[in-house]
Each structure stands twice: as C-alpha cells, then as structure tokens.
C-alpha positions in Angstrom: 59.1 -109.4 -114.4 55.4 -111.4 -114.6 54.7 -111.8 -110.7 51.7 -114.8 -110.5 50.6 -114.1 -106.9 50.9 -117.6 -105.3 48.5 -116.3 -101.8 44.7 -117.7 -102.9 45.6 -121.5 -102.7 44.0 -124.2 -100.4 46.8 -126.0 -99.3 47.5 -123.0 -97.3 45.5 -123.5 -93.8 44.3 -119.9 -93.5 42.7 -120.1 -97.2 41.3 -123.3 -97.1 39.5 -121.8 -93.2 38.4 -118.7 -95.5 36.3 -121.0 -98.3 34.9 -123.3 -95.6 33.7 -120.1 -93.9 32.9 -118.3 -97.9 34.8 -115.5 -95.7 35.0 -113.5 -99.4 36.4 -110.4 -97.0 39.7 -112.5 -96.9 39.7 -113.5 -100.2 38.7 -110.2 -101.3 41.3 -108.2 -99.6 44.5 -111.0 -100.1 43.5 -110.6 -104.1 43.6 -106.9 -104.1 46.5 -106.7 -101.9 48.4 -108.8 -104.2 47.5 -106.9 -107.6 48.2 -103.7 -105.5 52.2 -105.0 -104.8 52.2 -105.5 -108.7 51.2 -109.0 -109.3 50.0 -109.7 -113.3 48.6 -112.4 -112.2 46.5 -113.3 -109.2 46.6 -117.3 -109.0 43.5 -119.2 -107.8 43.9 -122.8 -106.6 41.4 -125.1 -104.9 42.9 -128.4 -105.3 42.5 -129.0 -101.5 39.1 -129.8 -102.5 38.8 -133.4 -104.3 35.8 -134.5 -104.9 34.0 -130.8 -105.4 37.1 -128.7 -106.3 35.0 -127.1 -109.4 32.8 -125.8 -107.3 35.3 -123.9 -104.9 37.3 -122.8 -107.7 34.4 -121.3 -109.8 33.6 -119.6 -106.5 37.1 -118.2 -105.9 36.9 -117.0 -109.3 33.7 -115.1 -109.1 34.7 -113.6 -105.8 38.7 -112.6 -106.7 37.1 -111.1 -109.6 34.6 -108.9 -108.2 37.5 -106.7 -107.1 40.7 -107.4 -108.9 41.3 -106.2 -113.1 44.2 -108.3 -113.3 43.8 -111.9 -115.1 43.2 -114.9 -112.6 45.6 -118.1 -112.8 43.4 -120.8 -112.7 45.3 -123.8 -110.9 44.3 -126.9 -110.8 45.5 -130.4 -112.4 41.9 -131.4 -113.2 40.7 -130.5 -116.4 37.2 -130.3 -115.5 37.6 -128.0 -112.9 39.6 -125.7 -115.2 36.8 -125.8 -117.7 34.3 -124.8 -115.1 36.3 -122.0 -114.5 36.9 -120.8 -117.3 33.4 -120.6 -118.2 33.1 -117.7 -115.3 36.3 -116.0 -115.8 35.7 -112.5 -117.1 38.9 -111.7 -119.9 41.7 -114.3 -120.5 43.3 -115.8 -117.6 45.9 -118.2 -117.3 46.1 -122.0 -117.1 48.2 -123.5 -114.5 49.2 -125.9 -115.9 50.1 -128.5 -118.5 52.9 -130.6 -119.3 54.3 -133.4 -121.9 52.8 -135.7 -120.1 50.1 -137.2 -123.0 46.7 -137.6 -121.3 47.3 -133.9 -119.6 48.4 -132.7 -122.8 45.6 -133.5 -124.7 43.0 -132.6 -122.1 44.3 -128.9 -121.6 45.4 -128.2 -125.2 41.4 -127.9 -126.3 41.1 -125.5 -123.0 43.8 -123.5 -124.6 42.5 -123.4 -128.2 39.2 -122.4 -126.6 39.8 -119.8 -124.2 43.2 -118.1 -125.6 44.5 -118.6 -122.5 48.0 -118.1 -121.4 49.6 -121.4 -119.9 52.4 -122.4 -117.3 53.6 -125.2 -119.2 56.1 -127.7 -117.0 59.1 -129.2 -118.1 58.2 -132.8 -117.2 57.1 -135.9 -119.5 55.5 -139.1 -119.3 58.9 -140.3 -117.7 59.1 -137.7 -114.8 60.9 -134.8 -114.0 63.4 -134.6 -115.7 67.4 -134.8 -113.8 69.6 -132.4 -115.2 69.5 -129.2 -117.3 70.0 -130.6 -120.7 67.1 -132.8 -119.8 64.8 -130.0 -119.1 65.7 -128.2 -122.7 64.8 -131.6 -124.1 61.2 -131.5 -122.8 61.3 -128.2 -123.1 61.8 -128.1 -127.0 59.1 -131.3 -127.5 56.6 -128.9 -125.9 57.1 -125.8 -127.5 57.1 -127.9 -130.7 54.2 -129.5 -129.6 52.0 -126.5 -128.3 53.6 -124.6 -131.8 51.9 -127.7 -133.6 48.4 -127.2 -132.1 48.1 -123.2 -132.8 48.9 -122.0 -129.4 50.5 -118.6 -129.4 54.0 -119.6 -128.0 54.4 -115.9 -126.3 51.6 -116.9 -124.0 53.3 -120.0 -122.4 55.0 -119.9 -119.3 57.9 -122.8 -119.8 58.4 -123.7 -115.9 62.2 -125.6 -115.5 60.7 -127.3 -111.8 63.1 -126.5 -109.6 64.4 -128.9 -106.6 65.7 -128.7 -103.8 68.8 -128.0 -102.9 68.6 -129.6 -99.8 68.5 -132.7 -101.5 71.2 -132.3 -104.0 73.6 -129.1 -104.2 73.7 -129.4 -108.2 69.8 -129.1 -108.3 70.5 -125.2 -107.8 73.5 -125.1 -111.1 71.6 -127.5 -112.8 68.2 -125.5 -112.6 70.1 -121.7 -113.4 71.5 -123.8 -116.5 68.4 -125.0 -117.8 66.9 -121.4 -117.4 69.5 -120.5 -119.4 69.5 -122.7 -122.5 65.2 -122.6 -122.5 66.2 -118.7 -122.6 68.6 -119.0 -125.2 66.1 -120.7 -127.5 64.8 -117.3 -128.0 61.0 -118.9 -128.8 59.0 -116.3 -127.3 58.0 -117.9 -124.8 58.6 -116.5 -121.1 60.1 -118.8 -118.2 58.6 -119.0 -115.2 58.4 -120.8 -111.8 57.7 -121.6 -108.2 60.8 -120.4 -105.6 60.3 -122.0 -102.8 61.6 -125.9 -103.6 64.7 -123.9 -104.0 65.0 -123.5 -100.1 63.2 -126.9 -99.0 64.2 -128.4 -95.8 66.8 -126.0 -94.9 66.8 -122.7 -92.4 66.3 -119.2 -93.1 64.1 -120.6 -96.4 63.4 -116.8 -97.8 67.2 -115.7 -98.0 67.7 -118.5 -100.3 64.6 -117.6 -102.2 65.7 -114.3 -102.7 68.8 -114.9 -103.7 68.1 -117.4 -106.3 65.1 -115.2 -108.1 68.0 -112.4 -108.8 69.9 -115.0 -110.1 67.3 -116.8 -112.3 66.8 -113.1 -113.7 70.5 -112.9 -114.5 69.8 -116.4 -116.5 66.7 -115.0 -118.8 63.7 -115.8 -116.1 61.2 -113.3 -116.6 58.3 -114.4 -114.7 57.8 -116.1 -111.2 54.7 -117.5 -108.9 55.6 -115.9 -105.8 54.4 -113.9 -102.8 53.9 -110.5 -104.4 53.5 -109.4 -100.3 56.9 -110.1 -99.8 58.9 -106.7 -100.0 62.2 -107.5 -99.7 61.7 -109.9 -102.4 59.7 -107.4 -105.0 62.2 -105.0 -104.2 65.0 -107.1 -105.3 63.2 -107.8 -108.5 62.8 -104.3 -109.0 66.6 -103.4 -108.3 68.0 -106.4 -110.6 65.1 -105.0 -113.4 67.8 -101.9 -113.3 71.0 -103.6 -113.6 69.6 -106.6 -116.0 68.4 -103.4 -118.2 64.9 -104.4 -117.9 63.8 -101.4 -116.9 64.3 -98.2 -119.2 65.7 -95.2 -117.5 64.8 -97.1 -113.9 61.0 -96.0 -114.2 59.1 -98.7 -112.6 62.0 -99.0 -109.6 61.4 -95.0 -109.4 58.0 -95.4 -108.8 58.2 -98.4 -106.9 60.4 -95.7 -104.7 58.3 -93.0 -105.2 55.0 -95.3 -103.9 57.2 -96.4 -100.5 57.3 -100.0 -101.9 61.3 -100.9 -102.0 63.3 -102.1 -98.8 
C-alpha cells in the first residue's frame, strides 16, 4: 500500500499557525513522524495561502526536506506554485494533482514531462465529478489515454475515483468501491488512489467508517491512499488486509510492523 501522508496541509489550523510562526520544529517533526509510520509519500499543501502560496510551499518544501528521504507531494491546484516547487525539490516528487479538466490538463502535463514526476490524477472532467461508477471509468479511460498520449509513464499516475459522501447519498459508498474496481480491472499500470475522509462526511464516529472503507477499497484493487499515516489503528488494518489480500509475501512487512510495536 502507497500511504501519501495527508498531515503538512494549511487548511488544517495548527499548520497554517506553524508557517505563520516558520515554527520548522513542527513541520520538521510532523514530516518525520509520518515517513517513520511508513508513509511513501509526505504531502505538502499551502493552498491556504492565495495570493503568495508559492512562496509557503517552496518553504515547506525546503524545510520537510531537510529531514525526510522520502519524495514530497506537492499539492496545490495552481500551476505556478507547483513549478516553483518543483524547482527546489530534491529527487522526484509527486504532483497533486491534475484532471481532464482542459486548461489544468494542459498546464500540469508540461510539469510532468519536465520533472518525471508521479501524478494523482482525478477522475473529474470539464463537466464535473462525475455520478456514478461507470462514469468515473469513463474519465478514467480519456485520461489514461490522454496522459498515455503525452509520454507520461502511466505506472506513475495515481487515478483518484473522488469519493463522496455517504451521508449524502448511501450509493456514493457502492458506487465508489465499483468504480475502484473496473479502473482496477483495466489493468493499465496505473495505481488508484484517494482521500478517505469524504467517505464519513457529516456523520458520527467519522474514523470507523474510514477504516472500514480503506479495507474494503483494498479488497476492490486500491493500492494507494492520502491518509493520516499517524493513525495506528488505521495502518494496522492496512497491514493485516496486506496479508489476507496476499500483498504481502510470507506476512514480512506486518511481521515487522509487529516486531517494531506498530499494529493495534
């Protein structure tokens, strides 16, 4: 399982306090902690910041990478401010994101042929998120067609399904383990990832319903996910369905995970 560590991101009130202060001890230690509880990822995300967002995310990039190895997901909507970032990342990070949605496409497609970058690419077009899960394979197909087009390597993309909540509608949680499903089926290459946490949206005990929907999705062919890599009850569930999925040869990395004190 790819874990993108969702913790450095300014719409959170306790990181957007930390970059008004430059508190880079808080930064610091919330990056390492995350790569320590196995994140691949360690996503980055300033969009708080409107009219200088650049300049906080270059310096959350320069600071998370002072003391992390692992790649940074550089999150933002704005193409500028992923270009300025990407001229200080060290290595090849991620992109986070891009979508069928023309005028993003083609502003993050040259970022991609540039950098090598991996990319979370959403499942939405210039007519919105899509409905239902034979939607979402639609847009999903377009863009892997499209991205296959331009030269990007489709084993770095990071199809994300959006997932709603099912507060809202109870066939948003069928209808978004389907679409998993079929994208998976495709058998492109490319891995599936997404945010958790619309899953649960407006409705009590939120992190139950999170963790029971990532084991599903895993059952379904998702193989990545942008969540809180702090959350041990959750990474421990990842690690035990890694076992029963047969993801994990001979139980090694849920062994280890053991072994470290780092399972429920």
């Amino acid at each position: 399982m790819i874990i993108i560590g969702e913790l450095i991101n300014s719409t959170r009130k306790a990181i957007k306090k930390a970059i008004d202060e430059q508190d880079v001890a808080y930064i610091q230690d919330l990056a390492m902690k995350q790569e320590q509880a196995g994140a691949s990822f360690i996503d980055v995300n300033a969009g708080a910041y409107v009219h200088d967002e650049a300049k906080h995310l270059i310096w959350l990039v320069e600071k998370v990478q002072e003391v992390v190895e692992k790649p940074l997901a550089l999150d933002s909507p704005d193409p500028k401010a992923l270009e300025a970032a990407l001229k200080v990342h060290k290595g090849v990070p991620m992109i986070n994101s891009i979508s069928l949605e023309r005028e993003r496409y083609s502003q993050v497609v040259p970022l991609l042929k540039d950098s090598g970058a991996s990319v979370v690419a959403l499942c939405m077009s210039d007519e919105g998120m899509p409905e239902t899960a034979d939607d979402r394979l639609q847009v999903a197909k377009k863009l892997l067609a499209e991205l296959d087009k331009d030269g990007i390597d489709l084993t770095k993309v990071f199809l994300d399904p959006l997932i709603k909540p099912v507060s809202v509608n109870g066939e948003y949680g069928p209808q978004a383990l389907e679409a998993i499903e079929m994208i998976h089926n495709l058998k492109s290459g490319a891995h599936i990832t997404s945010g958790l946490s619309n899953i649960s949206f407006g409705l009590p005990h939120r992190a139950l319903l999170n963790q029971a929907f990532i084991v599903m999705a895993m059952s379904r062919g998702m193989d990545s996910a942008i969540i809180d890599p702090l959350d041990k009850k959750k990474m421990s569930l990842v690690k035990a369905a890694e076992v029963i999925l047969n993801l994990d040869p001979y139980a090694m990395n849920y062994l280890k995970a053991s072994r470290a004190d780092m399972l429920i």
